[in-house]
VOLOVO-866722 format. One record per residue (C-alpha): x, y, z; residue number from 0. Coordinates in steps of 0.1 Angstrom, whole numbers. Layout:
BEGIN
(node (X; Y; Z); NUM)
...
This chain:
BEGIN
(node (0; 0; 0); 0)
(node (15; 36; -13); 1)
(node (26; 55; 19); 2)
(node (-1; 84; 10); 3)
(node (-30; 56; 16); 4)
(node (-18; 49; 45); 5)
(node (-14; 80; 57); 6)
(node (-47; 92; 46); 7)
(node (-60; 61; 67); 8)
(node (-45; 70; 96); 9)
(node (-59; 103; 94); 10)
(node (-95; 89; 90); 11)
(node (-92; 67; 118); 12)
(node (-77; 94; 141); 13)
(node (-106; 122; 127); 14)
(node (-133; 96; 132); 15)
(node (-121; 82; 170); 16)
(node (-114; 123; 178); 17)
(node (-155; 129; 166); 18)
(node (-166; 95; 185); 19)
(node (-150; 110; 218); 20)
(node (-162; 145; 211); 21)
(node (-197; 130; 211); 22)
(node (-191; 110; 242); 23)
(node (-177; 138; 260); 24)
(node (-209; 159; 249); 25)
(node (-234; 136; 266); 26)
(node (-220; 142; 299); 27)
(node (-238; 179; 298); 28)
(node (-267; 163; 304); 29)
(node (-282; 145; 337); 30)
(node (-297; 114; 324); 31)
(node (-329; 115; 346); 32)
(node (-365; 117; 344); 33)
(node (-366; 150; 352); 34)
(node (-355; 157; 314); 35)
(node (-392; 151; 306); 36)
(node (-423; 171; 314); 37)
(node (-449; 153; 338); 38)
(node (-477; 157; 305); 39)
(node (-448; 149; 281); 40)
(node (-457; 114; 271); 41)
(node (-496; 122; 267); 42)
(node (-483; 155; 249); 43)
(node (-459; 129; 225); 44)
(node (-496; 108; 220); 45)
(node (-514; 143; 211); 46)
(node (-487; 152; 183); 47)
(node (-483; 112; 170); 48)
(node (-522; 115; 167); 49)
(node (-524; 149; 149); 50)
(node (-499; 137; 123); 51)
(node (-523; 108; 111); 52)
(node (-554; 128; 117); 53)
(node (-542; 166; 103); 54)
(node (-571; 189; 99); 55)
(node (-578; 190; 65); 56)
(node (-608; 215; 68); 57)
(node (-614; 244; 45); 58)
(node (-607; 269; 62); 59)
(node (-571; 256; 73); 60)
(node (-569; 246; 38); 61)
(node (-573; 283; 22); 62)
(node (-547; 297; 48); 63)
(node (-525; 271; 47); 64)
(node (-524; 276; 5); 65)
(node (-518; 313; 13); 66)
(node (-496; 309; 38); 67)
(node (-474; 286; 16); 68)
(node (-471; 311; -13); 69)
(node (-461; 343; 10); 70)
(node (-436; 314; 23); 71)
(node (-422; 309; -14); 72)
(node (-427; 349; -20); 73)
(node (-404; 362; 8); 74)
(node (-383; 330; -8); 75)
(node (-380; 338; -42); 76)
(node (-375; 378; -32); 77)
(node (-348; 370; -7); 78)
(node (-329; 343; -31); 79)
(node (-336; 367; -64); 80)
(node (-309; 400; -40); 81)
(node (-289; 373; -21); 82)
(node (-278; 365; -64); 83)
(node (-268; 399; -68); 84)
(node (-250; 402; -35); 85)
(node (-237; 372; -44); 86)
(node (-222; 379; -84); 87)
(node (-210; 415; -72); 88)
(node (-191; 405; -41); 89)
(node (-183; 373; -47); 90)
(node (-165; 382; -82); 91)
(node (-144; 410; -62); 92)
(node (-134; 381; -38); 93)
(node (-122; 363; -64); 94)
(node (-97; 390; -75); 95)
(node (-103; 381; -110); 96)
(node (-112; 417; -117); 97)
(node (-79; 431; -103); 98)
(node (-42; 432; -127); 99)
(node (-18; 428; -100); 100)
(node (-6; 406; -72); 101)
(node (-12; 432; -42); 102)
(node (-44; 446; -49); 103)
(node (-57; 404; -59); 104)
(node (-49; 396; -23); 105)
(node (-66; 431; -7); 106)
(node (-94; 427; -28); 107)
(node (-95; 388; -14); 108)
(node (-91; 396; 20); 109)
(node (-122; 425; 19); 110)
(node (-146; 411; 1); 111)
(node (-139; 377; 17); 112)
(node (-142; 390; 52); 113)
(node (-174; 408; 44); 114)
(node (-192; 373; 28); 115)
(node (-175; 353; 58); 116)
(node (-197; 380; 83); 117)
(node (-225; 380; 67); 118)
(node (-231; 345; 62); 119)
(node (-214; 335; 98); 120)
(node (-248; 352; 110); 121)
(node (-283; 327; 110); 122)
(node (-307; 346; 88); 123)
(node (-328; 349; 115); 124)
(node (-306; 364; 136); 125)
(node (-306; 390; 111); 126)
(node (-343; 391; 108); 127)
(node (-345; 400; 146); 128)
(node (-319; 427; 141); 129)
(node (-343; 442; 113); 130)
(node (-375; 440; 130); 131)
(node (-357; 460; 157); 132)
(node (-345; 483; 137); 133)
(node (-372; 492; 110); 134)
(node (-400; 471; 128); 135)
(node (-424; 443; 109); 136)
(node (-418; 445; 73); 137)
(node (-419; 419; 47); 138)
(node (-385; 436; 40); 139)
(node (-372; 426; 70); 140)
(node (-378; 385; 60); 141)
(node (-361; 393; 23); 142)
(node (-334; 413; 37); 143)
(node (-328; 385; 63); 144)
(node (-326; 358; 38); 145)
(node (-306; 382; 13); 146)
(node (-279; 388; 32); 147)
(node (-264; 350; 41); 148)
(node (-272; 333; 16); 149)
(node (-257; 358; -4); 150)
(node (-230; 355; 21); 151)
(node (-230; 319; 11); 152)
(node (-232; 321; -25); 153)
(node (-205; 346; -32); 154)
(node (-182; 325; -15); 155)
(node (-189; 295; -37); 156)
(node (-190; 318; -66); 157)
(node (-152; 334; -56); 158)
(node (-142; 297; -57); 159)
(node (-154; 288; -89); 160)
(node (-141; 317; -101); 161)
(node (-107; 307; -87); 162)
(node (-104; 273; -96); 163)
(node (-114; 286; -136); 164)
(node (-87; 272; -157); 165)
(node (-61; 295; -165); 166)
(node (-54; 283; -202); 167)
(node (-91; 300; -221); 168)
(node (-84; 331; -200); 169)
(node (-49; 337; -212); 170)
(node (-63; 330; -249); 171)
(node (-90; 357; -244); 172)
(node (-61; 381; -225); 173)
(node (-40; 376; -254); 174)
(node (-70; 386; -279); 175)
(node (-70; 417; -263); 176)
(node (-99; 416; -243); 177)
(node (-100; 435; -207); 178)
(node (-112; 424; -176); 179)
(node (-145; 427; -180); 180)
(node (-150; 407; -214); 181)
(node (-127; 381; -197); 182)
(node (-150; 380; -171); 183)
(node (-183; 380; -193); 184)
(node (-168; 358; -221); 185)
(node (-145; 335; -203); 186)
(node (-147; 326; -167); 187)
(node (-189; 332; -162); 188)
(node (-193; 308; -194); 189)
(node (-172; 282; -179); 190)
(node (-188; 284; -149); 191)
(node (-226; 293; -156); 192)
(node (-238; 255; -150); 193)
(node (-220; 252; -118); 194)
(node (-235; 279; -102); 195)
(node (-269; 277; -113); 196)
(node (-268; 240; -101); 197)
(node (-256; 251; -63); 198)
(node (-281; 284; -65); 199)
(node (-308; 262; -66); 200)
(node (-298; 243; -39); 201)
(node (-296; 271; -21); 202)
(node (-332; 282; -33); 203)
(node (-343; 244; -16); 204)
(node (-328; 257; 15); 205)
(node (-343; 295; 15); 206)
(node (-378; 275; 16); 207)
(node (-371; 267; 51); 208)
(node (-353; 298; 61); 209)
(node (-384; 316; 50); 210)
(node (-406; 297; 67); 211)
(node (-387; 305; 102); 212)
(node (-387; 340; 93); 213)
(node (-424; 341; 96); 214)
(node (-420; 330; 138); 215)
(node (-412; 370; 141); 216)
(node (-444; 377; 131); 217)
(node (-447; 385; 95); 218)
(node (-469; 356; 83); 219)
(node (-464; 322; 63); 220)
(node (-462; 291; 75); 221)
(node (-440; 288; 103); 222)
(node (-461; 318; 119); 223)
(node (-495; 298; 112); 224)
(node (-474; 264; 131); 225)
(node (-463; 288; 162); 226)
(node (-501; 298; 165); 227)
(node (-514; 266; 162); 228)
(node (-488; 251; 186); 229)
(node (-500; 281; 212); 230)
(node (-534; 267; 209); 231)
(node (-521; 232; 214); 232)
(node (-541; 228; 182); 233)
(node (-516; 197; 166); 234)
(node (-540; 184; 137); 235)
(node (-536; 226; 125); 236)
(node (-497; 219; 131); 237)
(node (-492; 187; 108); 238)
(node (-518; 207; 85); 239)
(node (-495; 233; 82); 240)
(node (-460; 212; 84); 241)
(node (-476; 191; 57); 242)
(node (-482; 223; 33); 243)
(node (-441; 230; 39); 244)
(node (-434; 197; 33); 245)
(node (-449; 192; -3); 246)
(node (-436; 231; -10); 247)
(node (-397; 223; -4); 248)
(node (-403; 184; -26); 249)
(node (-418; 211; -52); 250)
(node (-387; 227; -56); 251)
(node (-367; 200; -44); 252)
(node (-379; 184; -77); 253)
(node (-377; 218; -97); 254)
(node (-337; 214; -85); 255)
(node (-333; 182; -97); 256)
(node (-347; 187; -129); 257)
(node (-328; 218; -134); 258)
(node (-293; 204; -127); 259)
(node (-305; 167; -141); 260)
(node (-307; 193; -176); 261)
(node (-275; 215; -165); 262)
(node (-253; 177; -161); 263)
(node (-270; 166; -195); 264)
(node (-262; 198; -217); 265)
(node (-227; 202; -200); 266)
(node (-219; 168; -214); 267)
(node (-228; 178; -246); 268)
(node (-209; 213; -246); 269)
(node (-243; 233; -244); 270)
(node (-244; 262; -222); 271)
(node (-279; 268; -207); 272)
(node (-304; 252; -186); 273)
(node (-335; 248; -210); 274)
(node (-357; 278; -216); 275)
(node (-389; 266; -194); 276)
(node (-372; 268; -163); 277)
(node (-360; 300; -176); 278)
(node (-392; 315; -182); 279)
(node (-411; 298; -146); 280)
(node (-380; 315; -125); 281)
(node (-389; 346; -142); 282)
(node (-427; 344; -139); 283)
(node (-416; 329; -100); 284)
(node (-397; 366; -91); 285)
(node (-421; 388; -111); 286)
(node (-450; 371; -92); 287)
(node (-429; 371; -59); 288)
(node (-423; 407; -63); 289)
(node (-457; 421; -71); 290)
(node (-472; 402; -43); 291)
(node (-447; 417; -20); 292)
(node (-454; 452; -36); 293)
(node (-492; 449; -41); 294)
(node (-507; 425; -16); 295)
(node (-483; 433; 13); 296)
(node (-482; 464; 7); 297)
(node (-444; 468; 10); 298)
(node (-430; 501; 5); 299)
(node (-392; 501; 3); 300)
(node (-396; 537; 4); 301)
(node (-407; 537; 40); 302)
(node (-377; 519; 53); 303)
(node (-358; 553; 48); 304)
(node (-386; 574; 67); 305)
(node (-369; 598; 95); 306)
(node (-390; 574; 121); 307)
(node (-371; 540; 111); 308)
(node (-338; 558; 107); 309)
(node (-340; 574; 141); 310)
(node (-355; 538; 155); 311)
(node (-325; 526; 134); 312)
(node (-299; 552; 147); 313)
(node (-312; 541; 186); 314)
(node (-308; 502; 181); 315)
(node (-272; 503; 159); 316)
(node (-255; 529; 189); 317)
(node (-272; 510; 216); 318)
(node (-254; 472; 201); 319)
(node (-223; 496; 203); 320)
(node (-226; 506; 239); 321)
(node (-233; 545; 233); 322)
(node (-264; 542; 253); 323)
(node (-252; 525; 281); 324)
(node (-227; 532; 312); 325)
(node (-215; 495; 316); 326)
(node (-216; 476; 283); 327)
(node (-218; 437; 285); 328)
(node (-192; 431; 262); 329)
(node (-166; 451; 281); 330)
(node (-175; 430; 316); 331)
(node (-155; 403; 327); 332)
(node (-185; 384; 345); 333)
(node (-208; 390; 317); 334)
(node (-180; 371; 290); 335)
(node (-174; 347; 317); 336)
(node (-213; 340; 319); 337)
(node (-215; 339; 279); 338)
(node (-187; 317; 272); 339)
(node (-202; 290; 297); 340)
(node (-234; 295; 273); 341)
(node (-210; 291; 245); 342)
(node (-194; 258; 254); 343)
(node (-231; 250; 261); 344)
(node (-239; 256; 223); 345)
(node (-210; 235; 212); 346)
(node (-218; 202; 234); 347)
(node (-257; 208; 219); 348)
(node (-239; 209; 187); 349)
(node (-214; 175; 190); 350)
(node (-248; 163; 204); 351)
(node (-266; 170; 174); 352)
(node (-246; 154; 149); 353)
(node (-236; 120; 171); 354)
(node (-275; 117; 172); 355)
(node (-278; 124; 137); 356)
(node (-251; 103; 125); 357)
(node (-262; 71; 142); 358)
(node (-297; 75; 126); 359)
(node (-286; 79; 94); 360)
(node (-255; 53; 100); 361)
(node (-282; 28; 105); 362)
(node (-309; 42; 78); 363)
(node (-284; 45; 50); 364)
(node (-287; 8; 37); 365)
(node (-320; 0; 31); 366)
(node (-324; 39; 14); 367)
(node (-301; 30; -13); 368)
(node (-315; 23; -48); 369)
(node (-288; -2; -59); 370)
(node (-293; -20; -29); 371)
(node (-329; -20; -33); 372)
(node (-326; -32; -68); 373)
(node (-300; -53; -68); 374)
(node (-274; -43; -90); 375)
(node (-249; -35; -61); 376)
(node (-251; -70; -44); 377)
(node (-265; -92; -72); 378)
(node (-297; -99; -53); 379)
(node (-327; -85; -46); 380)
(node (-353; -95; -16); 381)
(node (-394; -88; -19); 382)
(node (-390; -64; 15); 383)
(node (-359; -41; 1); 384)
(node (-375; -18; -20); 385)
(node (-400; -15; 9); 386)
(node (-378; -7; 30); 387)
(node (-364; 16; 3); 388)
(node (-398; 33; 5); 389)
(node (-403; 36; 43); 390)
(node (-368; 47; 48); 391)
(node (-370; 77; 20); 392)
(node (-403; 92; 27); 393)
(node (-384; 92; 64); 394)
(node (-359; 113; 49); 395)
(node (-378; 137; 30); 396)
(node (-404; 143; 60); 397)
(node (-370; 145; 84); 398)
(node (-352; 173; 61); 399)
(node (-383; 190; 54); 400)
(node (-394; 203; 87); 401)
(node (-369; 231; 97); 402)
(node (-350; 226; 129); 403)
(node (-372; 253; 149); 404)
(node (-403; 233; 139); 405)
(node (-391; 205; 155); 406)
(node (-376; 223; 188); 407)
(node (-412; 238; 191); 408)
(node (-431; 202; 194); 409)
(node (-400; 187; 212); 410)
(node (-403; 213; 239); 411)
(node (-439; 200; 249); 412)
(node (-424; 169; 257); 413)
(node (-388; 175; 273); 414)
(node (-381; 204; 298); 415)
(node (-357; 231; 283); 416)
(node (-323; 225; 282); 417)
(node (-299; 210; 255); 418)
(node (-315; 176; 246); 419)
(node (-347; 192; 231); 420)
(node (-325; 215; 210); 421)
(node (-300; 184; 199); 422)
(node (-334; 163; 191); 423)
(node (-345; 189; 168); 424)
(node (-314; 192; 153); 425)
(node (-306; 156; 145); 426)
(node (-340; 152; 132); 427)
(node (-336; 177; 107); 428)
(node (-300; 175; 99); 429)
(node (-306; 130; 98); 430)
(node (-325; 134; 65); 431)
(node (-303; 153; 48); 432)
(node (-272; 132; 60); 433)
(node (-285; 98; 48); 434)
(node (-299; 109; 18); 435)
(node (-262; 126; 12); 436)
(node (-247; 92; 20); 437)
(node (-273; 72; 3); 438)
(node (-262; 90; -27); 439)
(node (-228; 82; -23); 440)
(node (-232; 47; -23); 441)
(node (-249; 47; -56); 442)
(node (-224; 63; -72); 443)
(node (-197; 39; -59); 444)
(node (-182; 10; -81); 445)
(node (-201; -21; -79); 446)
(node (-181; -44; -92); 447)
(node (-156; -52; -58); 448)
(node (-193; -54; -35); 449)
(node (-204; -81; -62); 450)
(node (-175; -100; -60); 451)
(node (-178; -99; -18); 452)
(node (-217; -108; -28); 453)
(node (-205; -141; -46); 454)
(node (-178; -152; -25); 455)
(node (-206; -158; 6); 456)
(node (-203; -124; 22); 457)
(node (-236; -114; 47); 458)
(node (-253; -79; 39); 459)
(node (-235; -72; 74); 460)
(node (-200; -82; 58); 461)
(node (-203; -60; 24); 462)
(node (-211; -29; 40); 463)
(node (-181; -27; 68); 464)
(node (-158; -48; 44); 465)
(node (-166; -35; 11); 466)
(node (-189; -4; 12); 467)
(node (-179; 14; 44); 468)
(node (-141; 13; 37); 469)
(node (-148; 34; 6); 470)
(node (-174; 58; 10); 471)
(node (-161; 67; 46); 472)
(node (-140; 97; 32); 473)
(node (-174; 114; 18); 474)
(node (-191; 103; 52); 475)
(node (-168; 122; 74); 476)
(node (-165; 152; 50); 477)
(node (-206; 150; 51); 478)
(node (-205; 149; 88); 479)
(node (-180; 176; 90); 480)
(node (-200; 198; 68); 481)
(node (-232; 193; 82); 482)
(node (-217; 200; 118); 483)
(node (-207; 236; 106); 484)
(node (-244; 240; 98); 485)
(node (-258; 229; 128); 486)
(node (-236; 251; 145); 487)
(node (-251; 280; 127); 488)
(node (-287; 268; 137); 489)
(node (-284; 258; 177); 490)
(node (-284; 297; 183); 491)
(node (-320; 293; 168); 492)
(node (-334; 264; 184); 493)
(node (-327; 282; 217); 494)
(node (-347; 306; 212); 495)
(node (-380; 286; 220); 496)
(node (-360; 271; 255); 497)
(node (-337; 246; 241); 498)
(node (-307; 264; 259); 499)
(node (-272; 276; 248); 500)
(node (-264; 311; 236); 501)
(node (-298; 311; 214); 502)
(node (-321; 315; 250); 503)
(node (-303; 346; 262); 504)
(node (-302; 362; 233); 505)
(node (-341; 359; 230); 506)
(node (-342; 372; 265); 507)
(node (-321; 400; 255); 508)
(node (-339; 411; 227); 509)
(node (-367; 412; 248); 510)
(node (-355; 431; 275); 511)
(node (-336; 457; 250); 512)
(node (-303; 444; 268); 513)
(node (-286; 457; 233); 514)
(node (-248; 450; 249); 515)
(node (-255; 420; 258); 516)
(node (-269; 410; 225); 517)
(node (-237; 423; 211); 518)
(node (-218; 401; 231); 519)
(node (-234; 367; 221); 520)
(node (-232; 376; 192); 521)
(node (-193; 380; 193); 522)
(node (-194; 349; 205); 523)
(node (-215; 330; 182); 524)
(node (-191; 343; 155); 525)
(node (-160; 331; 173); 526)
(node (-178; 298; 174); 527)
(node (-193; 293; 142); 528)
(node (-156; 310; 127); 529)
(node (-138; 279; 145); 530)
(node (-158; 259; 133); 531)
(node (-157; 268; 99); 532)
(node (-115; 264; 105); 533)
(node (-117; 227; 122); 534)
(node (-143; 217; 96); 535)
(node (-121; 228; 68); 536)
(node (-89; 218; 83); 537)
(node (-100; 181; 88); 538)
(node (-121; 177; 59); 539)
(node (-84; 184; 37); 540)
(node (-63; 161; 58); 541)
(node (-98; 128; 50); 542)
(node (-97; 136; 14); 543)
């Protein structure tokens, strides 16, 4: 075996022993008891289980959830359609294509790259509370929210395209005489083009959920018809309304699909576009978004910049800065020493969140892969798989579906607040997307060495941790490591309805208009989600 192999071996054992502990050593934060569940919590886990087989279907709930679905997509659509531009502008700075010498390329990097790293390091619902405070209830306030990091998000993965271009068309077009703007235009977006749209619409799968969880501040769509519902204790309304989200993200899950099935297709073939229909219903899609936003919301940008919202805007901004108060939090010694306990309280909720997540879909993953199901990765195929296959997929698609603050708010009727409830939720979300990730993988593998383990006698049991595990467990771990970054992102969310860690007090600050110490979680939750983003990185390079 070449020494790299081994080497690269070594480092996967070490990375996946170092995550095994980490979990371990997260589970410890909590006191195994049965004080971690509320006295009604079982009959409340009854109410829920029977409101998601018996959802109220009437017409009334049907009308609003329809309506609350498409202001869902709307704010969507709106948010996705500026985070684009935020994304192309800044993002193609970033990349220091634009820029003739060595200096001002790395300048131009580190600015532009600093200012996507903080905008996307933020939730977008941390930003939407920062809005409401500033300009109050808008449906600007959900767009600009989403804008802002996914743009964050995009324009990073943009820069990188745009980096890893190769260099051999450019210096043909530079040679032409073309500057570096047509260079831009005519060389690197062309090469490009199908790679982004591909991950843009993604993205767009994801802003469904975002947008939903913008609506818990109060500016309508589903998740604000689920957090009423949920007050009421109403749960056949909450499945009603979790079941309108679901069949809106497989809606443009399925658009996605289609799109980059078409983008892979024509790429093969040399053909640079993505098929005019999906063209034309993207357009129709933001026109639409945009008019109801405009027209039926009544959304004037214009009043954004009235004297009263600047002034309200002036008051929030100086108070995060301390101007307004004697003692700011974020220059206290007790008050950092108090936020950093909450801190290494978000982190175990995080290793929590991903052990949980990773066992489920560790032992999901199997029976959810179509070459398994139908045979042509083992040679055989049983009457139950594509059962299984069935059951185990609809699991994954209702698990992904349901955004992580959904879940915290049903979770929380059943166990008191604390970490657990906001690891659950997490897991449950974040195990969907994991083993359909890794599901994937496995169908893309070879099949011809897990045949040959098939045909020598080996048990189901045998080919997956002798032939299949060994070589998908590189994408596993980078999937793992990538999806912990996320959920880091998130946990500050899930505290916000009791589910602990820095998310918890920063809802308590925003309520008592402690503007310092909202300033000073949120330092924090930037120093954690930015090591994150470092360890995740770092490790995912030393697997590959």
């Amino acid at each position: 075996m070449k020494a790299g192999n081994v080497f690269r071996l070594h480092n996967r054992l070490i990375l996946s022993l170092i995550l095994i502990a980490v979990f371990v050593w997260s589970l410890f934060s909590i006191k195994w008891n049965a004080d971690l569940v509320h006295s009604g919590g079982i009959p409340t886990l009854l109410q829920i289980v029977e409101g998601l087989f018996h959802p109220d279907l009437s017409a009334d709930v049907l009308y609003l959830g329809f309506k609350s679905a498409w202001i869902t997509l709307a704010y969507a659509v709106a948010g996705m359609f500026l985070a684009i531009i935020y994304a192309l502008i800044v993002g193609t700075l970033a990349s220091g294509v634009l820029t003739s010498n060595k200096a001002t390329r790395i300048l131009s990097k580190v600015i532009f790259r600093g200012i996507l790293g903080f905008t996307r390091s933020i939730h977008e619902l941390i930003w939407a509370w920062l809005f409401v405070a500033a300009v109050g209830l808008s449906p600007y306030a959900a767009i600009f929210a989403l804008a802002i990091p996914y743009g964050g998000i995009l324009g990073r993965i943009f820069a990188d395209m745009l980096n890893d271009v190769s260099e051999e068309p450019i210096k043909a077009l530079k040679t032409a005489g073309a500057n570096k703007w047509q260079t831009l235009i005519y060389g690197y977006i062309p090469i490009i083009w199908a790679d982004m749209i591909s991950y843009t619409m993604y993205r767009f799968e994801c802003a469904i959920r975002s947008s939903a969880i913008m609506s818990f501040i109060g500016l309508g769509g589903l998740g604000y018809q689920i957090q009423l519902s949920l007050q009421d204790l109403k749960y056949d309304r909450v499945w009603a309304f979790v079941f309108f989200l679901i069949v809106l993200v497989v809606f443009v899950d399925s658009w996605s699909n289609l799109v980059r099935k078409r983008i892979t297709e024509r790429k093969k073939r040399g053909v640079m576009n993505t098929g005019w229909n999906s063209v034309i219903f993207a357009f129709f899609l933001i026109l639409a978004s945009w008019i109801y936003i405009k027209l039926g919301e009544n959304a004037q940008f214009i009043e954004l910049l009235s004297h009263k919202n600047i002034e309200a805007a002036k008051r929030f901004f100086s108070g995060l800065i301390g101007l307004q108060s004697d003692q700011p939090a974020f220059l206290d010694a007790d008050s950092w020493s108090d936020a950093l306990k909450l801190t290494l309280e978000t982190l175990e909720m995080s290793m929590m969140a991903i052990g949980f997540a990773t066992i489920a879909a560790f032992l999901t993953v199997v029976p959810a892969v179509r070459s398994i199901a139908n045979g042509t990765l083992t040679g055989s195929s049983k009457w139950y798989n594509w059962i299984l296959y069935g059951m185990v997929r609809i699991g994954y698609i209702f698990s992904r579906s349901v955004p992580e603050l959904v879940w915290a708010m049903m979770i929380i009727f059943i166990f008191k607040p604390g970490l657990l409830p906001g690891a659950i939720a997490l897991a449950l979300h974040n195990f969907g997307i994991l083993g359909k990730l890794w599901a994937e993988v496995i169908e893309d593998m070879d099949a011809r060495p897990i045949r040959n383990l098939a045909m020598a006698g080996a048990s189901q049991i045998e080919i997956f941790f002798y032939g299949i595990l060994p070589t998908v467990l590189p994408r596993f771990l980078t999937y793992i490591l990538y999806r912990w970054e996320v959920i880091m992102r998130t946990t500050i969310v899930v505290g916000f309805v009791g589910a602990g860690g820095l998310g918890m007090d920063f809802k308590l600050a925003m309520s008592f208009f402690n503007y310092t110490q909202i300033t000073l979680l949120l330092l924090c939750y930037m120093i954690l989600v930015i090591i994150a983003d470092f360890a995740s990185e770092s490790t995912r390079k030393a697997v590959k």
